[in-house]
C-alpha atoms as an extended CHARMM CRD file, in Angstrom:
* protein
*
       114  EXT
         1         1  UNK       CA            275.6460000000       80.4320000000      135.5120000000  PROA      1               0.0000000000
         2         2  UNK       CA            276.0330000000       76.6620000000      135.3180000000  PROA      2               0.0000000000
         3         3  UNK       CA            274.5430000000       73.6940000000      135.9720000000  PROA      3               0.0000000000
         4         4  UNK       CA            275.5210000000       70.8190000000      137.6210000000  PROA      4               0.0000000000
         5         5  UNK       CA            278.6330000000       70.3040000000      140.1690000000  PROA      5               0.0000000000
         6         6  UNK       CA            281.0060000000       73.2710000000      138.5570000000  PROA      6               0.0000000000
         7         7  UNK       CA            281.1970000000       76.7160000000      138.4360000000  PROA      7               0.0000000000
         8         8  UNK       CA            281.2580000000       77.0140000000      134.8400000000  PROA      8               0.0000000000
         9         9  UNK       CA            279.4200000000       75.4760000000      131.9460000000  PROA      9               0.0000000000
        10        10  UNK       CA            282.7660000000       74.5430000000      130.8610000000  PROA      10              0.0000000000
        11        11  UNK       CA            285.4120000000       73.9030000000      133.2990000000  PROA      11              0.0000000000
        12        12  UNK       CA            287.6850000000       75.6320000000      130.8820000000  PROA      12              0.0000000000
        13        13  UNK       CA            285.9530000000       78.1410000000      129.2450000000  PROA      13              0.0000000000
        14        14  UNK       CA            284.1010000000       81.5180000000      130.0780000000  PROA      14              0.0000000000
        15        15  UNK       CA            281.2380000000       82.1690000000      127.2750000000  PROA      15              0.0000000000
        16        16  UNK       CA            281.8870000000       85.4790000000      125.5180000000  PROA      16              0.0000000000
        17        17  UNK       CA            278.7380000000       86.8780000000      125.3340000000  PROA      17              0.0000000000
        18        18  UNK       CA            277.4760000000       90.7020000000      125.7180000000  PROA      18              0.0000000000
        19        19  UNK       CA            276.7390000000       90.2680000000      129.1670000000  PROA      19              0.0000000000
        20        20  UNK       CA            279.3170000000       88.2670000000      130.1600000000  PROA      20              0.0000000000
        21        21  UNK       CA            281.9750000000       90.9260000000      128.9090000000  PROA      21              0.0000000000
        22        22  UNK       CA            279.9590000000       93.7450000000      130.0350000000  PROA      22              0.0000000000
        23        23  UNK       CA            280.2760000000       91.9750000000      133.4540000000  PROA      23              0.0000000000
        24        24  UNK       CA            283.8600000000       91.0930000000      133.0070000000  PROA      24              0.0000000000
        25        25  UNK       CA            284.7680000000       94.6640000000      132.5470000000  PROA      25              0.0000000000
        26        26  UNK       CA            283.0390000000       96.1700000000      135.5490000000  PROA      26              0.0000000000
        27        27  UNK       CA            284.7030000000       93.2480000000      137.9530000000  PROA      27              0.0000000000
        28        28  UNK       CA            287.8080000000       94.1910000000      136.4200000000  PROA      28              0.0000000000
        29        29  UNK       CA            287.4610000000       97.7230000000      137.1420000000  PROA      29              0.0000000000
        30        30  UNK       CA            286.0760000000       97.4960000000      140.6750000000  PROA      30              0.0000000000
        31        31  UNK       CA            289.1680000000       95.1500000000      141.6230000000  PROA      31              0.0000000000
        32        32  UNK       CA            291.4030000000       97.5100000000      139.6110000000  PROA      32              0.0000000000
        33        33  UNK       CA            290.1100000000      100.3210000000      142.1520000000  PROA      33              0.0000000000
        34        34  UNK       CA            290.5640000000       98.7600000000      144.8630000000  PROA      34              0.0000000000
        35        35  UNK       CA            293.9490000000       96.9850000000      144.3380000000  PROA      35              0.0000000000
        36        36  UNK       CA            295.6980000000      100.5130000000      143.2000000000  PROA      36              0.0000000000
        37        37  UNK       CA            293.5890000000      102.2110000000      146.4980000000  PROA      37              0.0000000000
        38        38  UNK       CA            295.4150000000       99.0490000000      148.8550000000  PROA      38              0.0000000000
        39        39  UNK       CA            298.4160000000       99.6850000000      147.5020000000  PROA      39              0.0000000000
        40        40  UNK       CA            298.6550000000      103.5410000000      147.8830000000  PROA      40              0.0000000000
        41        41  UNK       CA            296.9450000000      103.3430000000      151.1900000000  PROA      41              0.0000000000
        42        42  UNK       CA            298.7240000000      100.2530000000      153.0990000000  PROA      42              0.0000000000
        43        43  UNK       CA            302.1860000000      100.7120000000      151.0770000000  PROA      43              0.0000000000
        44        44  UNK       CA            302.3180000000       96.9980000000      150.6430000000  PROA      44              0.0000000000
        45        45  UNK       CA            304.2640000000       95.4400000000      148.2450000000  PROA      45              0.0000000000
        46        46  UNK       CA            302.2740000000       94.5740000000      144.8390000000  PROA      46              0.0000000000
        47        47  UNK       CA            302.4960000000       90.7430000000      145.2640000000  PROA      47              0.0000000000
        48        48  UNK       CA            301.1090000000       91.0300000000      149.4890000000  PROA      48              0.0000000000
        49        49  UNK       CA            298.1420000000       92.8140000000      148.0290000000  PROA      49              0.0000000000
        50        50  UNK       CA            297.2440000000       90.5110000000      145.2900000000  PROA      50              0.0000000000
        51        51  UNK       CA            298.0900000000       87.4430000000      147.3750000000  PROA      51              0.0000000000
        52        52  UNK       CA            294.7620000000       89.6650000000      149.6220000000  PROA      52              0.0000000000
        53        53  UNK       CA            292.8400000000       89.7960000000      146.9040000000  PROA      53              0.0000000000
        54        54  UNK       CA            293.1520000000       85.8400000000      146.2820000000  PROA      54              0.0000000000
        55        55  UNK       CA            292.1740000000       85.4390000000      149.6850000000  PROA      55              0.0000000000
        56        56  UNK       CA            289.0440000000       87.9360000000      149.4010000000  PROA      56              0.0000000000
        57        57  UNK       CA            287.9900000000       85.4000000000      146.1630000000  PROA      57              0.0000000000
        58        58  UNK       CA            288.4930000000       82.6600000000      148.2400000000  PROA      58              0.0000000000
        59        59  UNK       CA            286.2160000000       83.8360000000      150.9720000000  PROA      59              0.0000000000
        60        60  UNK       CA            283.7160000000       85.0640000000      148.4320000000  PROA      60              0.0000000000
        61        61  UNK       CA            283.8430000000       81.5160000000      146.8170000000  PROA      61              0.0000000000
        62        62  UNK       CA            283.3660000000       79.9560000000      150.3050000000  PROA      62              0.0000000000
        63        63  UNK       CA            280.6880000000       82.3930000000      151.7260000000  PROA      63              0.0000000000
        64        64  UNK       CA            278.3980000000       81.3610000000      147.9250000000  PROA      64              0.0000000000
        65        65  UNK       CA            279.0800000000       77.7340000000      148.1490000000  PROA      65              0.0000000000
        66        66  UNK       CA            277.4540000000       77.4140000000      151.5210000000  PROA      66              0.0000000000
        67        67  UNK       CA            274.4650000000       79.2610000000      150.2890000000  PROA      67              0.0000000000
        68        68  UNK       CA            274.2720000000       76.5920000000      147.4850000000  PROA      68              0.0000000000
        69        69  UNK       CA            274.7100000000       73.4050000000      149.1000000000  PROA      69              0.0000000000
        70        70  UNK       CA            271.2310000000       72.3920000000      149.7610000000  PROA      70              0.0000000000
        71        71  UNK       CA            268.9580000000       71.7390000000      147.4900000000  PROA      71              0.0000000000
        72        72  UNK       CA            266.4600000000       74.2090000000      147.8370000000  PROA      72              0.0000000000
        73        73  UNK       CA            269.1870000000       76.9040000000      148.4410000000  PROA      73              0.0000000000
        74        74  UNK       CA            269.1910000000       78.5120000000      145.2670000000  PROA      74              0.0000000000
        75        75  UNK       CA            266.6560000000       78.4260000000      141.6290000000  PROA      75              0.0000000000
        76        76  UNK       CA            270.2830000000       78.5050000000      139.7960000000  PROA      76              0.0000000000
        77        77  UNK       CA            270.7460000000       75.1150000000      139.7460000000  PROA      77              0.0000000000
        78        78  UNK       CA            274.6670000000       75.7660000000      140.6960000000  PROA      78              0.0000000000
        79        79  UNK       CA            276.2630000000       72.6700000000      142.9030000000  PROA      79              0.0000000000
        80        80  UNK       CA            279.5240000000       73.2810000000      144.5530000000  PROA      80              0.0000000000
        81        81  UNK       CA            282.3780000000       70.7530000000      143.6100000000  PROA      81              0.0000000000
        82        82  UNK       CA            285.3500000000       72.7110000000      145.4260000000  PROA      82              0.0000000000
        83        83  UNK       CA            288.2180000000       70.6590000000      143.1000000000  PROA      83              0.0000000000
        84        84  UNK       CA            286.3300000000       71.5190000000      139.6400000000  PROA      84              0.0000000000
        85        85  UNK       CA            285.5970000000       75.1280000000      140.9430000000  PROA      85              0.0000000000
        86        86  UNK       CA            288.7840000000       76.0240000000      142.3990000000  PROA      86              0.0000000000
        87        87  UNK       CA            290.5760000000       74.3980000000      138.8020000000  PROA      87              0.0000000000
        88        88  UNK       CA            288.5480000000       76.5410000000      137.0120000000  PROA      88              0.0000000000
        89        89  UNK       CA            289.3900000000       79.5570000000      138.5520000000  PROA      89              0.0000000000
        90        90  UNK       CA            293.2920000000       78.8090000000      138.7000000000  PROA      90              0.0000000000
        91        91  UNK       CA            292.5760000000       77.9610000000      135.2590000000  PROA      91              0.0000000000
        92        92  UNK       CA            290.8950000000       81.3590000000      134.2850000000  PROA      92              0.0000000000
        93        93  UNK       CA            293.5520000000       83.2020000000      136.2460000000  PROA      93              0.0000000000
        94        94  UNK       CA            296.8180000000       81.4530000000      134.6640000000  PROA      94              0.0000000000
        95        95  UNK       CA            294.7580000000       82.1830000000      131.0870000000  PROA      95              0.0000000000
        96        96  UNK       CA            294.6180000000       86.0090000000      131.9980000000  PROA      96              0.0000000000
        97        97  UNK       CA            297.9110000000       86.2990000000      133.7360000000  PROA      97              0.0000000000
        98        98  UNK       CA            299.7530000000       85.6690000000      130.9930000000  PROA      98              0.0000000000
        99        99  UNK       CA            300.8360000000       88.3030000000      128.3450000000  PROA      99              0.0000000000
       100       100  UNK       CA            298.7300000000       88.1250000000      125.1180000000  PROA      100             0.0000000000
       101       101  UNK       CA            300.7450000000       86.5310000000      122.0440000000  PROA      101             0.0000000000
       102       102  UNK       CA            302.2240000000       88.6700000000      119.6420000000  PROA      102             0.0000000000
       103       103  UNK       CA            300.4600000000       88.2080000000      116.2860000000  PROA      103             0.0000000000
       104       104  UNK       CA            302.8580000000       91.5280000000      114.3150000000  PROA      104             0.0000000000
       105       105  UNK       CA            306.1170000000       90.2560000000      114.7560000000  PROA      105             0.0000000000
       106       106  UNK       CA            307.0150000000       93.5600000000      114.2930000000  PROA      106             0.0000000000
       107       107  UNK       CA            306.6620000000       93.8560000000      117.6500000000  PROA      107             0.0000000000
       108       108  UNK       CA            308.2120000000       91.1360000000      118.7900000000  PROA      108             0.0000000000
       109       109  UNK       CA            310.7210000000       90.7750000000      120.9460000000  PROA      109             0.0000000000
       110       110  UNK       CA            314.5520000000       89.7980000000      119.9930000000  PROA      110             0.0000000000
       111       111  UNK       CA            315.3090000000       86.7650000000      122.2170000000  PROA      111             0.0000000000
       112       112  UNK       CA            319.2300000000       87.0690000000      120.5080000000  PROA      112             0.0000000000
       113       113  UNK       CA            321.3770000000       86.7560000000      117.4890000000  PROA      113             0.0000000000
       114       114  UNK       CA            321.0120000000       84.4630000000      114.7430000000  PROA      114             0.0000000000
């Protein structure tokens, strides 16, 4: 996916391409799944289970990184940098976390009176 010492190409930016949103919607889905099936089966509260799933991506992120860190581990020419890799994930998470703008301020909320 990258080259170099991050995860991305760009530390803050995902590329938008067919196959990138193709795969962006299946992860999305599978983790969708799975978070609703954790929550109806272990009763957990909503924040316990995603606070899980962080730690899942965290041991995912650890578990590839040691397969990369030598050399010859890997033809993808992907290099581990934990600081620039884990900023780039907070970074994509913060950008999806938050609620899309409103562009028809039709639909905008009333923050109060004028």
């Amino acid at each position: 996916m990258a080259t170099g010492g991050g995860l991305l190409t760009m530390p803050h930016e995902i590329t938008t391409d067919d196959d990138t949103e193709a795969a962006r919607a299946t992860l999305r889905q599978v983790v969708m799944t799975a978070f609703c099936d954790m929550l109806h089966e272990s009763r957990l509260a909503p924040m316990t289970v995603m606070a899980l799933a962080a730690e899942a991506l965290g041991s995912i992120y650890q578990e590839v990184a040691d397969a990369h860190r030598h050399e010859d581990a890997c033809p993808c020419g992907w290099r581990p940098s934990l600081e620039q890799d884990i900023e780039a994930l907070q970074v994509a998470m913060a950008r999806m976390a938050q609620p899309a703008p409103v562009t028809d301020l039709r639909l905008a909320r009333v923050a109060g009176r004028a």
